[in-house]
Gaussian input, Z-matrix of N, CA and C with variables (Angstrom, degrees):
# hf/3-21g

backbone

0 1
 N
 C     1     B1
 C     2     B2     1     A1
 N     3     B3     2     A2     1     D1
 C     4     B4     3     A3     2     D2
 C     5     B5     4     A4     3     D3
 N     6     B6     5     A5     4     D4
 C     7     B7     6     A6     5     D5
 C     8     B8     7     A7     6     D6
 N     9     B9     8     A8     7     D7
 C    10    B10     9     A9     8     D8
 C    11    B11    10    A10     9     D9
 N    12    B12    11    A11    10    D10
 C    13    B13    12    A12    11    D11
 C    14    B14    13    A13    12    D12
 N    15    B15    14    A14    13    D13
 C    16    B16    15    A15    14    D14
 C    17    B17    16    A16    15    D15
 N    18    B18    17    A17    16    D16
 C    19    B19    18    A18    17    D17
 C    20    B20    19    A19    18    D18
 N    21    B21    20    A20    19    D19
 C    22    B22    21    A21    20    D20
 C    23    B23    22    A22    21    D21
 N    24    B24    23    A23    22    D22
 C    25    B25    24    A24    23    D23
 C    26    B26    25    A25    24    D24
 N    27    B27    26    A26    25    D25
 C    28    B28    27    A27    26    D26
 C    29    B29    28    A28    27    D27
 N    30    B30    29    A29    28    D28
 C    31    B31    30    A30    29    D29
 C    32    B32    31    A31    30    D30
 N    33    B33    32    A32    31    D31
 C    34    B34    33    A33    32    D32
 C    35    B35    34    A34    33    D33
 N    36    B36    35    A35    34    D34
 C    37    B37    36    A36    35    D35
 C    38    B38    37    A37    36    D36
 N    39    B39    38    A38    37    D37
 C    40    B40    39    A39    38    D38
 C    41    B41    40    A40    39    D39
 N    42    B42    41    A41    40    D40
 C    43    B43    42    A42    41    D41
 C    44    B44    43    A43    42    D42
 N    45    B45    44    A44    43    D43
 C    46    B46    45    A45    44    D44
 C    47    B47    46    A46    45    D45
 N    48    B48    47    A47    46    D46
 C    49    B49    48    A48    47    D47
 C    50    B50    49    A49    48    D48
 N    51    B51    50    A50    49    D49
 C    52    B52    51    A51    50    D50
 C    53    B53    52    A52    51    D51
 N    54    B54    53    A53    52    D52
 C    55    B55    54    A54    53    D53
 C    56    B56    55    A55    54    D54
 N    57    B57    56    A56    55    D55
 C    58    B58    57    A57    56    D56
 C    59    B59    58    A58    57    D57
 N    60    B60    59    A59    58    D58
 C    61    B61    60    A60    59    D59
 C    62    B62    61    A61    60    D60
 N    63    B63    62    A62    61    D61
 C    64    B64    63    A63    62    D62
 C    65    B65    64    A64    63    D63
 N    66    B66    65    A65    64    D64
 C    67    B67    66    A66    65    D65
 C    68    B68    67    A67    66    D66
 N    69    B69    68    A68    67    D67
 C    70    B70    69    A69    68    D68
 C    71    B71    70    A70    69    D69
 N    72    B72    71    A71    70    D70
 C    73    B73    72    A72    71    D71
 C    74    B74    73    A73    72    D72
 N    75    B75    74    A74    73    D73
 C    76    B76    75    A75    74    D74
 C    77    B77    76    A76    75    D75
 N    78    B78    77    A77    76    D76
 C    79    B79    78    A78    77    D77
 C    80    B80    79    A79    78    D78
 N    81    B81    80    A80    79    D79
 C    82    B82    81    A81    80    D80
 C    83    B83    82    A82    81    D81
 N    84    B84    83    A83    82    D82
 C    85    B85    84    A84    83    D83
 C    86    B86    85    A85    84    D84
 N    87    B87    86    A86    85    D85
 C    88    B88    87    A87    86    D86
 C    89    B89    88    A88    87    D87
 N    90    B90    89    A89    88    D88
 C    91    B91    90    A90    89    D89
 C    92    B92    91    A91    90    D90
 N    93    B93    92    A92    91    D91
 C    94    B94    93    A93    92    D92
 C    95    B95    94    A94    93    D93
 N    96    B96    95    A95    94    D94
 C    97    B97    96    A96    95    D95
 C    98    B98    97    A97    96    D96
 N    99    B99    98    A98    97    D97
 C   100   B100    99    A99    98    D98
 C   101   B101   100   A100    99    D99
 N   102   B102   101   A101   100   D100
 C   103   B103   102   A102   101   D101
 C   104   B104   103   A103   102   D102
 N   105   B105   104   A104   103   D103
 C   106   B106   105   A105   104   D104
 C   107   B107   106   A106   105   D105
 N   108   B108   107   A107   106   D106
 C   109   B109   108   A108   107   D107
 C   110   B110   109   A109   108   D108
 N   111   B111   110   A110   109   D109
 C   112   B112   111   A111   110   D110
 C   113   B113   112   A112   111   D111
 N   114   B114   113   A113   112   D112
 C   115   B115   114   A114   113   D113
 C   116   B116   115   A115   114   D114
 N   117   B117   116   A116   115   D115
 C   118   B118   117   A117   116   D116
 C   119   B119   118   A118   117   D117
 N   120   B120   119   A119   118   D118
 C   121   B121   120   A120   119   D119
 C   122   B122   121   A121   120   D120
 N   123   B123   122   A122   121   D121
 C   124   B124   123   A123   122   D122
 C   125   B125   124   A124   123   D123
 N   126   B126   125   A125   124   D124
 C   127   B127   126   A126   125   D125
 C   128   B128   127   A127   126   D126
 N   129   B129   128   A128   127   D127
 C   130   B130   129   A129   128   D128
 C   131   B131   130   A130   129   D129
 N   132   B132   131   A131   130   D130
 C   133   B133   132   A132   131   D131
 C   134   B134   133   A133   132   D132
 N   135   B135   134   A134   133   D133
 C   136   B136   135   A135   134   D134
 C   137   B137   136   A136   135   D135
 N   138   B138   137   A137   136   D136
 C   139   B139   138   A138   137   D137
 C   140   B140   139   A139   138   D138
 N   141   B141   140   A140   139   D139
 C   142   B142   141   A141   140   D140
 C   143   B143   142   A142   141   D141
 N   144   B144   143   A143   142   D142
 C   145   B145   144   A144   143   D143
 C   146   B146   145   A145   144   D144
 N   147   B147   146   A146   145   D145
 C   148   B148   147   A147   146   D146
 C   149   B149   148   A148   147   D147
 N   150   B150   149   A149   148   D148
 C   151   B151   150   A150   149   D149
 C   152   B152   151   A151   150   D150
 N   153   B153   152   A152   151   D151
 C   154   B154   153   A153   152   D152
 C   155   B155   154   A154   153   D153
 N   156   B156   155   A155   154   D154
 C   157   B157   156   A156   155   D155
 C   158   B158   157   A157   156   D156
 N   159   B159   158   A158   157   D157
 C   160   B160   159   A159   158   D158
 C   161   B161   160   A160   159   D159
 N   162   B162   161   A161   160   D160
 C   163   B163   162   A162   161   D161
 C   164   B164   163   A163   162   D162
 N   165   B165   164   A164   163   D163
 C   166   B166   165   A165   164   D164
 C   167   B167   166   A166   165   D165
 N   168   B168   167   A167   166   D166
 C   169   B169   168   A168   167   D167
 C   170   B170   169   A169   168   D168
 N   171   B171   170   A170   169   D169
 C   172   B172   171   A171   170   D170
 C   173   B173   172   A172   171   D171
 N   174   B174   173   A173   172   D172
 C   175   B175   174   A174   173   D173
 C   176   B176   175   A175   174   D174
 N   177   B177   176   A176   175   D175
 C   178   B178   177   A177   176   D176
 C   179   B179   178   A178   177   D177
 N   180   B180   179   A179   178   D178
 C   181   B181   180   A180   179   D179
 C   182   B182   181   A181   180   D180
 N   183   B183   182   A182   181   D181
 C   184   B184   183   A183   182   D182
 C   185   B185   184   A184   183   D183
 N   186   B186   185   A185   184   D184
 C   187   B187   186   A186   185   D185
 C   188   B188   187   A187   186   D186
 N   189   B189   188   A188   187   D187
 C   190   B190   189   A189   188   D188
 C   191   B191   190   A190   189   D189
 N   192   B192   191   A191   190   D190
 C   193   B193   192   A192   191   D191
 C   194   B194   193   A193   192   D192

   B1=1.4511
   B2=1.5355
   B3=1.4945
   B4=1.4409
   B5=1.3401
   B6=1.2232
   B7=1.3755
   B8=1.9734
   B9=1.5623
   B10=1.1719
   B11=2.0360
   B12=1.4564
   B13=2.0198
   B14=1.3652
   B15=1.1623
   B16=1.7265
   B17=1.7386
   B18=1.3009
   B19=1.2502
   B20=0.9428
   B21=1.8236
   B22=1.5778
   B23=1.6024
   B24=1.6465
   B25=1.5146
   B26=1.7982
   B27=1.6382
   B28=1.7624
   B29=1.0270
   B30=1.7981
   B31=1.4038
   B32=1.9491
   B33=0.9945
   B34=1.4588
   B35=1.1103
   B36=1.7198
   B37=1.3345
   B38=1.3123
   B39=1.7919
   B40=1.5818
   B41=1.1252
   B42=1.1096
   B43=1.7846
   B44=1.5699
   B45=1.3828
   B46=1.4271
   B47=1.7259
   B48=1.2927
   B49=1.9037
   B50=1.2781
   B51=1.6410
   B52=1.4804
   B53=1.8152
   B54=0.7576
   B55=1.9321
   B56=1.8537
   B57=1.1672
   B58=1.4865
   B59=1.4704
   B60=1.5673
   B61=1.2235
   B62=1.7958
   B63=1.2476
   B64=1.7835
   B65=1.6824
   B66=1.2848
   B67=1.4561
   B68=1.3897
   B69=1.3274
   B70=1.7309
   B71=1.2312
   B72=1.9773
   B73=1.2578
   B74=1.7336
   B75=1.3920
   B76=1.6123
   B77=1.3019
   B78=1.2637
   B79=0.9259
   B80=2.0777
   B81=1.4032
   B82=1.4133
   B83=1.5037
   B84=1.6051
   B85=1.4814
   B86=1.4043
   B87=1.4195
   B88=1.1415
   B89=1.7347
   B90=1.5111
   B91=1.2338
   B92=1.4431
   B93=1.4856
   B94=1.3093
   B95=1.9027
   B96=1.5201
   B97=1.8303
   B98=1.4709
   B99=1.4162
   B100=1.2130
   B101=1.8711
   B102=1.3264
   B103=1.3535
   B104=1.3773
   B105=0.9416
   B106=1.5070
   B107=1.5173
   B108=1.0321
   B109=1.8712
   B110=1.6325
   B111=1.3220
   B112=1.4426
   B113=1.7034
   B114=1.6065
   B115=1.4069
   B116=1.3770
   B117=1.0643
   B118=1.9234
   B119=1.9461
   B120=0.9226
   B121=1.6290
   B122=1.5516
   B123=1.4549
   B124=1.5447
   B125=1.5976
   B126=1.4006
   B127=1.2713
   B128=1.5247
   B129=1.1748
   B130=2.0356
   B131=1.4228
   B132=1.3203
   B133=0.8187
   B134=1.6865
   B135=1.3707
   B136=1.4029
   B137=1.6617
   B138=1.2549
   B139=1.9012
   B140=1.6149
   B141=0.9503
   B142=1.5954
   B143=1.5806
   B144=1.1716
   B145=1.6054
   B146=1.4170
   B147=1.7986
   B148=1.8717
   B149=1.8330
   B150=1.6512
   B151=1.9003
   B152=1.0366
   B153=1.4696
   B154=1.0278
   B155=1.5594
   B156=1.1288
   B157=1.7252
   B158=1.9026
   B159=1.4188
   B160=1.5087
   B161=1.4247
   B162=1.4760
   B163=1.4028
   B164=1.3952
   B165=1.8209
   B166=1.5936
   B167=1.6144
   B168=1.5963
   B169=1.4268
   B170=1.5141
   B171=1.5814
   B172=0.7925
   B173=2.0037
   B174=1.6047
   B175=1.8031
   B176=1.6773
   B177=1.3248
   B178=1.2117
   B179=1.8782
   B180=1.3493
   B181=1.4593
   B182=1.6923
   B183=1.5009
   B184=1.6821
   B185=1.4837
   B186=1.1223
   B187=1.3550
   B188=1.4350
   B189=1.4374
   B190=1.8669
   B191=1.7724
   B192=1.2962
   B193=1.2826
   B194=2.0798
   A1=109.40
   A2=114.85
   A3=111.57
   A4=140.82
   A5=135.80
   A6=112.27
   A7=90.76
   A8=111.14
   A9=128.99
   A10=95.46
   A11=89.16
   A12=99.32
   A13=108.28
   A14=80.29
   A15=114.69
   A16=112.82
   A17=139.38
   A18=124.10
   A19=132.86
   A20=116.07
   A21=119.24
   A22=116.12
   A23=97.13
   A24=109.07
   A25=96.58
   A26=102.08
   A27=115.20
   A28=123.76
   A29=111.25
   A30=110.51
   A31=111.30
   A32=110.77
   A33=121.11
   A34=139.95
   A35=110.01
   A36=141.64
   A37=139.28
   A38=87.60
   A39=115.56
   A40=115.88
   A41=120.38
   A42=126.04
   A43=103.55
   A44=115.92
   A45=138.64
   A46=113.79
   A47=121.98
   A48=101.71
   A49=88.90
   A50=101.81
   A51=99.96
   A52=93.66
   A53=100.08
   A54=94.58
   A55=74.25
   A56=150.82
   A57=134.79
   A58=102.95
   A59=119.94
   A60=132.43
   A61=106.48
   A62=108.71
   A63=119.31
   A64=116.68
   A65=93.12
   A66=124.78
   A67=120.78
   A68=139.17
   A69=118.69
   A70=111.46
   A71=114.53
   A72=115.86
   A73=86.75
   A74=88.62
   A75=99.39
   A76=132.79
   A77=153.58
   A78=143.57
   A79=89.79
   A80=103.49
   A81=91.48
   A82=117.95
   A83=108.29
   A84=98.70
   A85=103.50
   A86=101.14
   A87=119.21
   A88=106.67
   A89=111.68
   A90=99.00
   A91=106.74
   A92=146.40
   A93=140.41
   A94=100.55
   A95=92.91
   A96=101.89
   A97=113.72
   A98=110.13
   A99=125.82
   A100=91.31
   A101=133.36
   A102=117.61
   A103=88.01
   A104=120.65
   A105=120.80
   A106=131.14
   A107=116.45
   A108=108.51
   A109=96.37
   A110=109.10
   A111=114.62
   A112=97.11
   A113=104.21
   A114=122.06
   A115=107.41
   A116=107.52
   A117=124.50
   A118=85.91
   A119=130.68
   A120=111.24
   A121=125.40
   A122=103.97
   A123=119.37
   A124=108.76
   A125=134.50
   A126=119.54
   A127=104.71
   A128=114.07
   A129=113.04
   A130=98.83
   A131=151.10
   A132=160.50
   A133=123.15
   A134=109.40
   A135=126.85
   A136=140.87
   A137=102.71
   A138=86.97
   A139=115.25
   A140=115.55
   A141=145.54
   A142=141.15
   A143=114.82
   A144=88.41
   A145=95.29
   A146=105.40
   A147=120.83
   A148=77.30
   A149=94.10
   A150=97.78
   A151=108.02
   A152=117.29
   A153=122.38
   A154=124.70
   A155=102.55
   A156=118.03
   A157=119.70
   A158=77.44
   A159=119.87
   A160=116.57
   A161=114.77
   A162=137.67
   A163=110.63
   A164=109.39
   A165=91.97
   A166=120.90
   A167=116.51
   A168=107.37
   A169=136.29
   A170=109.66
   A171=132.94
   A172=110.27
   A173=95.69
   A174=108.18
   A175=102.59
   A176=118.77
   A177=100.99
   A178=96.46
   A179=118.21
   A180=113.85
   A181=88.23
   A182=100.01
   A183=92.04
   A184=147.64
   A185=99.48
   A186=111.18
   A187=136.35
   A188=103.40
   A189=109.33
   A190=82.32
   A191=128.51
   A192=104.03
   A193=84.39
   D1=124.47
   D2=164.69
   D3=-44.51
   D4=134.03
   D5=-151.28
   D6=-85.12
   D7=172.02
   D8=-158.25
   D9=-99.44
   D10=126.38
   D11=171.51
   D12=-95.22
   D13=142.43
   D14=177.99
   D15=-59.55
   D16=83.56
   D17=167.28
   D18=-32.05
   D19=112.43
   D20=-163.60
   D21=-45.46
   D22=-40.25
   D23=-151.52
   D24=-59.53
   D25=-41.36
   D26=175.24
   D27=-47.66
   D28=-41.98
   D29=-173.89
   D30=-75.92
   D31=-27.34
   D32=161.01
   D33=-40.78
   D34=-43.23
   D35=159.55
   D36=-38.67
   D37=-67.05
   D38=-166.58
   D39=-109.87
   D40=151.96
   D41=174.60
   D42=-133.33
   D43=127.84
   D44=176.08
   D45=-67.04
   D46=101.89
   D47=-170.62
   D48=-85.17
   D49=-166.65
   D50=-158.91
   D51=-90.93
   D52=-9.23
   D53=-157.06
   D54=-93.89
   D55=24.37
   D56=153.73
   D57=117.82
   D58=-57.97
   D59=-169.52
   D60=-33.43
   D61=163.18
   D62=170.25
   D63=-134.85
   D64=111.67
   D65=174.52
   D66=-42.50
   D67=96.77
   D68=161.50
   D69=-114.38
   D70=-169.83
   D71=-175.14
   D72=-119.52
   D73=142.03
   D74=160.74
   D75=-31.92
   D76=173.71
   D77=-161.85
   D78=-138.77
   D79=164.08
   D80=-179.60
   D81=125.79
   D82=-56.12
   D83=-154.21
   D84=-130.61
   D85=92.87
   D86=-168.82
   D87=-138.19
   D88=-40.44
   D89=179.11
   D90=-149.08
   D91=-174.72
   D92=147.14
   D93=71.53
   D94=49.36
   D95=-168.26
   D96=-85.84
   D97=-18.65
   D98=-154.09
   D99=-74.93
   D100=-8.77
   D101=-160.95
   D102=-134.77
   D103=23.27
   D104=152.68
   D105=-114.15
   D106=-177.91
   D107=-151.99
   D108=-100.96
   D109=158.75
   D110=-175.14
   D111=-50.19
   D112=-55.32
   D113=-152.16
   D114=-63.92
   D115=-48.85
   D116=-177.60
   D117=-63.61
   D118=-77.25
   D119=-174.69
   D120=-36.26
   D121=-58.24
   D122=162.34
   D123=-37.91
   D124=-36.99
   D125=-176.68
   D126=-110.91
   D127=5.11
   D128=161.68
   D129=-86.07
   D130=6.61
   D131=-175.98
   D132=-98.12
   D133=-19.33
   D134=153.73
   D135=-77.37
   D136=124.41
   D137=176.67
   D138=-40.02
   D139=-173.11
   D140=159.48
   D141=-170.94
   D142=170.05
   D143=-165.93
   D144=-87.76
   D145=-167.55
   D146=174.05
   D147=-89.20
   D148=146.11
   D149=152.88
   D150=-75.19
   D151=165.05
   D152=178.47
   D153=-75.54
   D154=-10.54
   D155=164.06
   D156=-37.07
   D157=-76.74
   D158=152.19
   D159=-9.79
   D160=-78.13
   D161=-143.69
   D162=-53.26
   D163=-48.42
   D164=-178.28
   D165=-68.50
   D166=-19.59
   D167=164.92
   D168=-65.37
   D169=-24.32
   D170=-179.13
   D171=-66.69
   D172=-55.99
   D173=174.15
   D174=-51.69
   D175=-38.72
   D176=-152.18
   D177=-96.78
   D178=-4.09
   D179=175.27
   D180=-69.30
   D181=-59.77
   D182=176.45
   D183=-46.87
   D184=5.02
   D185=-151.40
   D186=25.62
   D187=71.66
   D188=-158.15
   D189=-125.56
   D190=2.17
   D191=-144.82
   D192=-107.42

């Protein structure tokens, strides 16, 4: 069996930390900024992890799974 590729769009996304977990960016602040709060931008501005909901879709865009 061929081995399984990594979805570009995924690998773009996500970042692997070292302790296993996967890194994203908020969602949000990209456009239509002007009606949002200094503070609420200031904190879309931070990583976060995948939930754990998430994760096995996430492994298998990656192909880790």
């Amino acid at each position: 069996m061929p081995k399984m590729k990594t979805s570009s769009g995924a690998k773009k996304r996500f970042k692997v930390t070292g302790s296993g977990a996967i890194k994203r960016q908020k969602a949000n602040r990209s456009h239509i900024l002007t009606c949002k709060s200094r503070k609420r931008k200031r904190n879309l501005r931070q990583d976060t992890l995948v939930d754990p909901t998430n994760m096995p879709n996430v492994l298998h865009c990656l192909a880790m799974r």
